[in-house]
N, C-alpha and C positions, 0 to 999 in steps of 0.2 A: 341445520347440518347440510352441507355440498355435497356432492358426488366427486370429492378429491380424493379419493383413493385410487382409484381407478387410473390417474392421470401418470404420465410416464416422464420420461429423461424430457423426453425433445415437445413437451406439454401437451401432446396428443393422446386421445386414450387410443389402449391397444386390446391384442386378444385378452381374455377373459387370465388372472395373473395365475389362478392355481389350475389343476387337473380336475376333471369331471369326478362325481362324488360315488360314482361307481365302483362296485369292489375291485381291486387293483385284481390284473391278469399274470400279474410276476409272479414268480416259482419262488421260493424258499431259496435264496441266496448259498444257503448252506448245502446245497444241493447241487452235483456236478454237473455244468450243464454242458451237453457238447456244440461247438459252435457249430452256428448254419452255415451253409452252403452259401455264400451272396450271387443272389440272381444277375445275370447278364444286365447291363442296359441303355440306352439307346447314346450315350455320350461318352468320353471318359475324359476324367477328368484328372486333374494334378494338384494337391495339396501341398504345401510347403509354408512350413513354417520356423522360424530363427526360435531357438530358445537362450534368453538368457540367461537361465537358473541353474545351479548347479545341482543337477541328479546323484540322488545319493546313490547307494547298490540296491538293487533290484527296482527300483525306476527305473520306467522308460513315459515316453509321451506315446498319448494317444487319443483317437478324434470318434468323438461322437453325432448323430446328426437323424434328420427327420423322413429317411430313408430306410429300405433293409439293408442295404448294402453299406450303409452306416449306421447298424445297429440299432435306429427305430429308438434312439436315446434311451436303451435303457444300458447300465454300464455295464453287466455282464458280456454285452454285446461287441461292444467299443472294439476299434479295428485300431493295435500297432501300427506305426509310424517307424521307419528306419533313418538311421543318417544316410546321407546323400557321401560321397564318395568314399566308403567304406569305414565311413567313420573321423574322416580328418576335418569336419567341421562343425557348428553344431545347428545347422539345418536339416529339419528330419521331414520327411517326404512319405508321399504315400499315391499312387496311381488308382484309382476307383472306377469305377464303370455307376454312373447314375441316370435317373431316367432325363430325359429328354423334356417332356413338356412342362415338368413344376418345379419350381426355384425350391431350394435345398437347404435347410437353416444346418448350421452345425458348430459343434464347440468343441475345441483340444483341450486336453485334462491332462494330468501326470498320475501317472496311475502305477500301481503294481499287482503281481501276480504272485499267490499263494502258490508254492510248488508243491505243496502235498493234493489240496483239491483243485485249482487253477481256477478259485473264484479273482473276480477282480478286487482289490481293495484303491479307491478313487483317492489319494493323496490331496490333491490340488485340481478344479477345475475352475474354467472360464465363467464368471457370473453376472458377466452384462444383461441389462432387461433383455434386449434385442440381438439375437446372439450373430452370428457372423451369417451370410449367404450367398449361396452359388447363384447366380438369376436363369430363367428359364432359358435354353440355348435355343439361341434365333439363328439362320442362315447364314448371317455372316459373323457369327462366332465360331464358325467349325475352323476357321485360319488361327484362333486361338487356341483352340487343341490341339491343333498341330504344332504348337510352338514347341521349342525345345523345354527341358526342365530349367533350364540357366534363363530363359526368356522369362517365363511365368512371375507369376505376382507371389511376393512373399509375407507371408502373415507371420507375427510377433506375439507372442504367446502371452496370451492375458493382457496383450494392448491392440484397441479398437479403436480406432480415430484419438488415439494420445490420451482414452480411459481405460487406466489399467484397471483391471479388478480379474483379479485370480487367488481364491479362498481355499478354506482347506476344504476338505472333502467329507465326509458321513459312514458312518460305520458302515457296511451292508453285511460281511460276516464275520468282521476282526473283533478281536477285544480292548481296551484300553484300562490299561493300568496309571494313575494317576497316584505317585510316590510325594508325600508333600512333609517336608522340613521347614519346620516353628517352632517360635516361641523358645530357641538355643535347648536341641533338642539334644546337644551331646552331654554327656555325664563323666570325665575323663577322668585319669589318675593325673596329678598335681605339676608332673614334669611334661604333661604334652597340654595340659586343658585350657591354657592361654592362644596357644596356639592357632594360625588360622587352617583353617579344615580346607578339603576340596573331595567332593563327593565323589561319586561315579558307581553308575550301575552299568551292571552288563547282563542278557540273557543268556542262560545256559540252556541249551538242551539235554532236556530229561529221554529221549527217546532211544531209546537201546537199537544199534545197529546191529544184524546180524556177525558181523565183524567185530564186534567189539566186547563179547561175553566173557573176556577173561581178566582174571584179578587185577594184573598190571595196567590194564587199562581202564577200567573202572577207578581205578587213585587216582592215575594220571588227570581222567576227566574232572576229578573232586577240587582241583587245586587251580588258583586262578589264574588267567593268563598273564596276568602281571608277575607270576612266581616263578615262571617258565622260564626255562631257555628258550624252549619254541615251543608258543603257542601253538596249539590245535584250532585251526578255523571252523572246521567241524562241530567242534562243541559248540559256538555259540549257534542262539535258534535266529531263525527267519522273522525279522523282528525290524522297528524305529522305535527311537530315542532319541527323545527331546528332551530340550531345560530350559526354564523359566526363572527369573530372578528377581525380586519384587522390588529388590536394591536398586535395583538398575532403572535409571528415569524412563528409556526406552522397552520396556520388558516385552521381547517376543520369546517364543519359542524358537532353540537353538539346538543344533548338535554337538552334543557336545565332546571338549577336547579329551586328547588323550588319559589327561590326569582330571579329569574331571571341572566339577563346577566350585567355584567359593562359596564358602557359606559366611557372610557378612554377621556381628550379632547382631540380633534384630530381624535378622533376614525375614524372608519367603523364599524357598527354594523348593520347584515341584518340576517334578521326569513327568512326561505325557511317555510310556510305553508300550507303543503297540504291537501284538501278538496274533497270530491266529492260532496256535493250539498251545491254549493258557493252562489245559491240563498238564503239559508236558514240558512246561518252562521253568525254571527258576530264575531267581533276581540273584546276582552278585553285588555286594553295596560295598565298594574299596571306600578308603578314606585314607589320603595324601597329604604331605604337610610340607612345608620347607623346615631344613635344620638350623638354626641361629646362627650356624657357621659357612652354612653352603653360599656358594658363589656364584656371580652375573652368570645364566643361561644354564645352570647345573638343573638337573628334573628334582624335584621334591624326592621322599623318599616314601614307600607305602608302610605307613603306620597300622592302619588295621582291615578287619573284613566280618563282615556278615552275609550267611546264606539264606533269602526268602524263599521257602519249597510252596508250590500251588496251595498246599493243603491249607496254608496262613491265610490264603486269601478267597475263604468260602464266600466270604457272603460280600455286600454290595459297597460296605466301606465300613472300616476299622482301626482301632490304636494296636501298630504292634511296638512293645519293649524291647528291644532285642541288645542281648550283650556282643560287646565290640570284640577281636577276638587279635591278637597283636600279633602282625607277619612277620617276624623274624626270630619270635621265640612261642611262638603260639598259643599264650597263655593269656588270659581275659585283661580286657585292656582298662574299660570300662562299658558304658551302656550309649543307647539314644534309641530314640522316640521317633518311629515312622508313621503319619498317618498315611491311611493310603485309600481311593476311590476308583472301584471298578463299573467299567460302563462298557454294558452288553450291546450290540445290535439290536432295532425294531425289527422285529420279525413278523409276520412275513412283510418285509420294506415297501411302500408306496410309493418310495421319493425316485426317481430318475434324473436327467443332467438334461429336460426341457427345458429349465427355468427353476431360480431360485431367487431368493427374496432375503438370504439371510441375513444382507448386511445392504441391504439397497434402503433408501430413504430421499424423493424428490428434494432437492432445495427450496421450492414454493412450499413447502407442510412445515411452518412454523408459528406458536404461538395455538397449539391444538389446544383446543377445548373437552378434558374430559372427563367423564362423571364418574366420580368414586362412589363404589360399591352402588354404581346406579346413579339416584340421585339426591346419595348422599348416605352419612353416617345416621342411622335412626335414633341409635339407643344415645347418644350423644343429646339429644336437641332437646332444646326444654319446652319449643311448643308445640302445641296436636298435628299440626299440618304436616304430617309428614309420614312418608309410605316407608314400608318395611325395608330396609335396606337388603340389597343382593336379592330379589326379586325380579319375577318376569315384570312385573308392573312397573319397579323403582327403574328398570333398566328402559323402558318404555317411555316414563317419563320422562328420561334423561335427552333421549331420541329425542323425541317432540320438543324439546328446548331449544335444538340447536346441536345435539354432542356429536365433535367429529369422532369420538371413540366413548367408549365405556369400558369401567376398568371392575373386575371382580374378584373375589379369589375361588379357587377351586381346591376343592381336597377330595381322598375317595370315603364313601359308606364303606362300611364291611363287609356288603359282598361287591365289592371293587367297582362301583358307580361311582364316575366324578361328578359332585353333585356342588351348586354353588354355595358359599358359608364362607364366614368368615372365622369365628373362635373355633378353638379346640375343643373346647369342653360346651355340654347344653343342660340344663337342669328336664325334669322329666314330672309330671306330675303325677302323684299315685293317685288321686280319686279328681272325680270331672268336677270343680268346685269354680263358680265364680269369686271365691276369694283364696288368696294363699298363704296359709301356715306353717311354719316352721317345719314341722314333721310332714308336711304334704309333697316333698320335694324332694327328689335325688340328685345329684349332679351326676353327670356321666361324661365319658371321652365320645365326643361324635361318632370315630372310631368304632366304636363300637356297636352302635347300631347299623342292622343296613335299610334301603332305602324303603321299604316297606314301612317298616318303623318308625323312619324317620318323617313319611309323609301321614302313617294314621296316627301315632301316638302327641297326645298331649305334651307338646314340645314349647320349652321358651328359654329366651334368651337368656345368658348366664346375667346379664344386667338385671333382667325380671326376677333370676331366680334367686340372688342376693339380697334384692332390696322389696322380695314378697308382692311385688307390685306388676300386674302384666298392663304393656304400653298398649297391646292392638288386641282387636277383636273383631278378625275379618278372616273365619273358620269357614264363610260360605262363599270366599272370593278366589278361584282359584289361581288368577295372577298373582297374587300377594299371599301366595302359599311359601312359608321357606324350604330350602332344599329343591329348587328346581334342579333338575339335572343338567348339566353342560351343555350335552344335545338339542335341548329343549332351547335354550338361547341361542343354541348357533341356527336353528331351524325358524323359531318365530320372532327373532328381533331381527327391525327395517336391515336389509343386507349390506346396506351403504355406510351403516357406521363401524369403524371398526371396532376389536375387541381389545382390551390390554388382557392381557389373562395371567393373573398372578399366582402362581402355584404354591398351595400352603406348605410347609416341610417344617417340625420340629428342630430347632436348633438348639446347639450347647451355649449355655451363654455362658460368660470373661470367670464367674464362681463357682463354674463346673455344673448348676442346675441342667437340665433338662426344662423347654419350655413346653412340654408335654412328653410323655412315655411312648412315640409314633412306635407301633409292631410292624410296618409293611417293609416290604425289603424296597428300597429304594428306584430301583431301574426297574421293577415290578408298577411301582405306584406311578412314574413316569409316562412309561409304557401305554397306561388304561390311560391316561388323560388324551398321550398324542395319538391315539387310532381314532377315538371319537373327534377328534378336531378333524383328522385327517380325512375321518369319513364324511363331517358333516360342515364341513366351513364353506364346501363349494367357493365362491366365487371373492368370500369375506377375505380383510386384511386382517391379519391376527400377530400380536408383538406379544411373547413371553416374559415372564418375568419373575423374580425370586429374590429373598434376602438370603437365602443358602445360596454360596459360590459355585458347590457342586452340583445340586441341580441346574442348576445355570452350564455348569459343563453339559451334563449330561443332553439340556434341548437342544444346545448348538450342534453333539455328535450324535444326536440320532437321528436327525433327519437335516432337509437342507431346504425346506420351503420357508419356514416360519422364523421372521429376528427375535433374539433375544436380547433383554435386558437387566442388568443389575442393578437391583434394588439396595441402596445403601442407608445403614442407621448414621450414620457419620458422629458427627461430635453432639454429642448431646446430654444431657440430664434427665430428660424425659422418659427416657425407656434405659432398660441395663445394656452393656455392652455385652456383645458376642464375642466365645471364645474364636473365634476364626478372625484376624484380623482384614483380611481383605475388605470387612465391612463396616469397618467402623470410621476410614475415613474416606473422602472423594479421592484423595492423591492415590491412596491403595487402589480403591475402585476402578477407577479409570486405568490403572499402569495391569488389573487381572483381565479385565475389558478387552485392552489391547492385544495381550500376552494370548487369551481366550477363542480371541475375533468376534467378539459379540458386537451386537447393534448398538449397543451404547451404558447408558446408566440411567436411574432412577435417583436422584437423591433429594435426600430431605431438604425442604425449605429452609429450615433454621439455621442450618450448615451457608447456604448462600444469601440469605440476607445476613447472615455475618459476617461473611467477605466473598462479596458477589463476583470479585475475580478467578474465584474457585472453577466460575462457567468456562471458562480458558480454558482450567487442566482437560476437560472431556474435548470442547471444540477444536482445538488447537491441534487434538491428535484425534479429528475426523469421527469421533465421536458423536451419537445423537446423545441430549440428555433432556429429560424428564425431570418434576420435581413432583412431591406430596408431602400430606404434612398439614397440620391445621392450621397453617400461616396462609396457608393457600385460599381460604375462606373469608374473604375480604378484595370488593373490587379494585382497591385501591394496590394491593399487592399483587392479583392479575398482572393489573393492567402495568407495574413495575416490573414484574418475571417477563413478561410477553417482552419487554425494550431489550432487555438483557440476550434475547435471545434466543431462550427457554421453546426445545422444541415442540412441548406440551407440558399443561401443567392439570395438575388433578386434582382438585376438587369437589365438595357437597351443593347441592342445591342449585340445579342450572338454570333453573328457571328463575331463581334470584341475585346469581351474583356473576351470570353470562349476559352480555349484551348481542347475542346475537339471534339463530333461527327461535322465532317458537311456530308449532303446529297445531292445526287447531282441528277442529270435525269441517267435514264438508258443510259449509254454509256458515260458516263461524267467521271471527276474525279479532285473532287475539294480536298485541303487541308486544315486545319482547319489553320496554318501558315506555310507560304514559306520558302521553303528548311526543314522543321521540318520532321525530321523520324517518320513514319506512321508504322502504323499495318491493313491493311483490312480484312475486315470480311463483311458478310453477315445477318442482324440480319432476326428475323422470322418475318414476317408478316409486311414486310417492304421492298419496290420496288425500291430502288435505292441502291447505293454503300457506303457502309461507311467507313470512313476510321477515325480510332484511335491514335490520341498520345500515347507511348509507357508508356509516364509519367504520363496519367491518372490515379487517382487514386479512381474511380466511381464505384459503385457497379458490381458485375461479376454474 
């Protein structure tokens, strides 16, 4: 294993990539903060920046930075930006006072402001590793503060020497509504159901004005602005509205138009809506059509409408039914089928706008080597040689081979530990017997025990517990204990390797099943995994990942340190297909990927040694991708993925089917294979001998 994690844009290492692992000193976002005072200081200085994006309403730009007087990066802080001559151009400027003897890092973002508490909510910031800088002012820089504004140097928002990178931004106290149309969710009467649809939501506010407590206006408010003569601005809430369309080869997220979005059959059609007072909001869903008679440039006509009230949407994500309701004679038109995924803020937040990592990936980091479930699948192998998989030991092993990452999955115990495992279910022994009997066994949902349980009781793998047969017997070793907790690895595994960290999550698979009965509310179960990452990764490189879509939403918007990845079943036989299609092919994958702004994808081996040109649809649109999969196991198909591309590939036993580091005890000296010309070397911060293949071809 290298020390390429560590290395940057310009192949230099830099400061240390995440925040010190100390409890974060931020307030409760939700919480009104009154801004500071900015101290006097010894320069002043002139920001100016060209934007070329178009701001929607209630955006503006604004600049964060490693000062008080620029908000000390955390983004409650962040200091507005005006346009420069009253507004006629789209250069927004900002005059500062900074100190004098220490150069000033700083980054512009597009942000908005909550009118009811005046939290910040971060839209869009700048995510270069290296973010912009003022340099220390020297004596004969004081002729350049004197320049005029029109003199001054102009900076281009979200481009930094001709690399753009400007992402969206992270919950801190908004909510998101995630409206998602599949699988031709309408159910019509006979004379419209051919027809093509065009959706559109809009936010209404629920909050009673003083002014507004009487009968006539209370109807008025109930009836939609497309029924109007004149709309009420009023009524709708302080809100964005986006749309995604999976039809679409380019899928981002859009605003959408007046009449809404198409719904293609077949479609993917999902609103990202964000809210801050979700209690007081409702959703309007229009549905628009064109008449068979209407003419070039004529608007569709509004066919029907459904009202979603907050109370629909208690919990973390759900199927709502809802009947269609028909606008010009009001009576039931027919039905459709809304899923929908709410995703809260981390509270209390850790993340700020020093640095972010969510969609950064060196060009040099290709062809990684990583160890699944450690080093490797256990219950799978049919000879002894082999450690308990998802273990402190199996992940240890991995290390010592060579692994630039290790990959595991996480779920939580019952009382809310993420603890490492891979099944859902464990069998349980009722009496302490070296051999195992039909009636000596219970199966149980992990779930359901919590971590006490799960580390004293008489625990085995559902493999052992089916076929009466336990593979290990190493009760007095406590590396090779199962159920370590998450913690526990991010704290004693070597810090140089990184983590793939796969989050387990129940899915509906394509025949309605349940692949387990999960009881945790979702953005709860999220939540407990990313404080302990948060708290304990220190200085580690950590990539996300999930074959749920929407937990995949959910790591992208709750924080901004760590990338995610999609995990895909693609085409296959192997396993049943999920009912959410986004997973079942690479084309889907990559086009929710993009649409998302995730780091990239995961997808199955089998899917691209079937047609290897599939690794195009991710690269092509700047994608990282990944593969796994038990094709992976076999040097020979390595060493074929690695040509292709393949920015890592994951599989068992590093130490047999990786040609690169192995590590050994001090005074040792193992080879990674017998008689193979070696290169040794000594890496930093690492106690044993390493010795390299010459034909490595791993990050330097």
């Amino acid at each position: 294993m290298q020390r390429w994690w560590f290395l940057e844009e310009n192949g230099e290492a830099k400061e240390s990539p995440l925040p010190s692992s100390s409890p974060s000193k931020q307030q409760d976002p939700t919480e009104k903060k009154p801004k500071q005072p900015k101290p006097a200081g010894d320069r002043r200085h002139t920001f100016r920046v060209l934007v070329t994006y178009d701001l929607l309403k209630d955006e503006t730009v604004a600049i964060s930075g490693s000062c008080e007087s620029l908000g000390n990066w955390d983004p409650q802080q962040c200091v507005q930006l005006h346009r420069e001559n009253d507004g006629d151009n789209n250069i927004w400027c900002l005059a500062s006072e900074l100190p004098r003897d220490v150069s000033i890092k700083y980054r512009y973002l597009i942000c908005s402001i909550d009118p009811s508490s005046e939290n910040v909510h971060v839209r869009r910031f700048e995510t270069h590793i290296v973010p912009r800088q003022v340099p220390v002012c020297l004596d004969d820089e004081d002729a350049v503060s004197k320049q005029s504004p029109q003199q001054q140097k102009i900076d281009t928002l979200g481009d930094i020497d001709g690399n753009i990178k400007l992402d969206k931004g992270w919950l801190t106290s908004e909510t998101i509504f995630q409206f998602k149309f599949f699988d031709n969710p309408f159910l019509l009467k006979d004379r419209v159901k051919n027809r093509l649809l065009y959706v559109k939501i809009t936010t209404m506010n629920l909050r009673l004005n003083a002014e507004s407590q009487n009968l006539s206006s209370l109807m008025e408010e109930s009836l939609s602005n497309d029924t109007r003569e004149n709309g009420i601005e009023s009524s709708t809430a302080y809100s964005f509205i986006e749309v995604a369309s999976l039809h679409n080869p380019n899928s981002t997220y859009e605003q959408q138009s007046q009449f809404g979005c198409p719904y293609y059959k077949d479609d993917f059609l999902f609103f990202n809506v964000t809210v801050a007072e979700p209690e007081n909001v409702a959703y309007l869903v229009d549905l628009y059509t064109y008449s068979s008679r209407s003419k070039e440039n004529e608007p569709p006509y509004h066919l029907g409408y459904h009202y979603i009230l907050p109370n629909f949407l208690k919990k973390s994500e759900g199927l709502l039914e809802l009947p269609v309701t028909c606008a010009s004679k009001h009576r039931p038109l027919g039905m459709m089928r809304i899923e929908y995924l709410k995703v809260t803020p981390l509270l209390p937040t850790r993340c700020t706008l020093e640095r972010s990592y969510i969609r950064y990936w060196n060009k040099r980091w290709t062809g990684l080597d990583v160890g699944h479930r450690g080093s490797g699948t256990s219950f799978k192998a049919s000879d002894g040689n082999v450690i308990r998989e998802n273990t402190i030991a199996s992940l240890k092993k991995a290390v010592a081979h060579g692994a630039d990452m290790v990959e595991f999955d996480v779920q939580l115990s019952k009382d809310l530990v993420p603890v490492i495992y891979h099944d859902f279910d464990i069998y349980v022994s009722l009496k302490r017997k070296t051999t195992l009997e039909t009636n000596d066994m219970l199966e149980l949902p992990m779930r359901e025990l919590t971590l006490e349980q799960l580390r004293t009781l008489k625990v085995y793998h559902v493999v052992e517990g089916r076929t009466r047969e336990a593979r290990f017997f190493d009760d007095d070793l406590e590396e090779h204990q199962p159920f370590p907790q998450l913690a526990e690895a991010l704290n004693q595994i070597d810090p140089h390797c990184g983590f793939n960290i796969e989050v387990k999550w129940s899915q509906k698979l394509k025949d309605g099943r349940m692949e387990s009965e999960l009881t945790f509310d979702s953005n709860l179960y999220v939540d407990c995994i990313l404080r302990v990452v948060l708290e304990h990764a220190a200085d580690r490189r950590i990539v996300f990942s999930c074959f749920d879509a929407d937990i995949c939403t959910m790591l992208r918007l709750k924080q901004n340190l760590y990338p995610v990845m999609f995990l895909t079943l693609g085409v296959t036989s192997r396993y049943p297909s999920y009912h959410d299609p986004r997973c079942n092919s690479i084309e889907t994958a990559v086009r929710n990927a993009c649409a998302t702004e995730l780091l990239g994808i995961v997808a199955h081996t089998e899917d691209l040694l079937r047609d290897q040109t599939q690794v195009n649809l991710a690269t092509e649109k700047g994608l990282i991708i990944f593969c796994w999969g038990d094709d992976n196991n076999c040097k020979d198909t390595i060493k074929h993925l690695k040509s292709l591309g393949i920015h890592a590939i994951i599989y068992d036993k590093m130490d047999i089917y990786s040609d690169k580091a192995v590590k050994v005890e001090e005074g040792g000296s193992v080879d990674g294979d017998s008689g193979a010309a070696v290169n040794q070397q000594q890496l930093p911060g690492q106690g044993g001998t390493i010795r390299r293949k010459n034909s490595h071809r791993g990050m330097c």
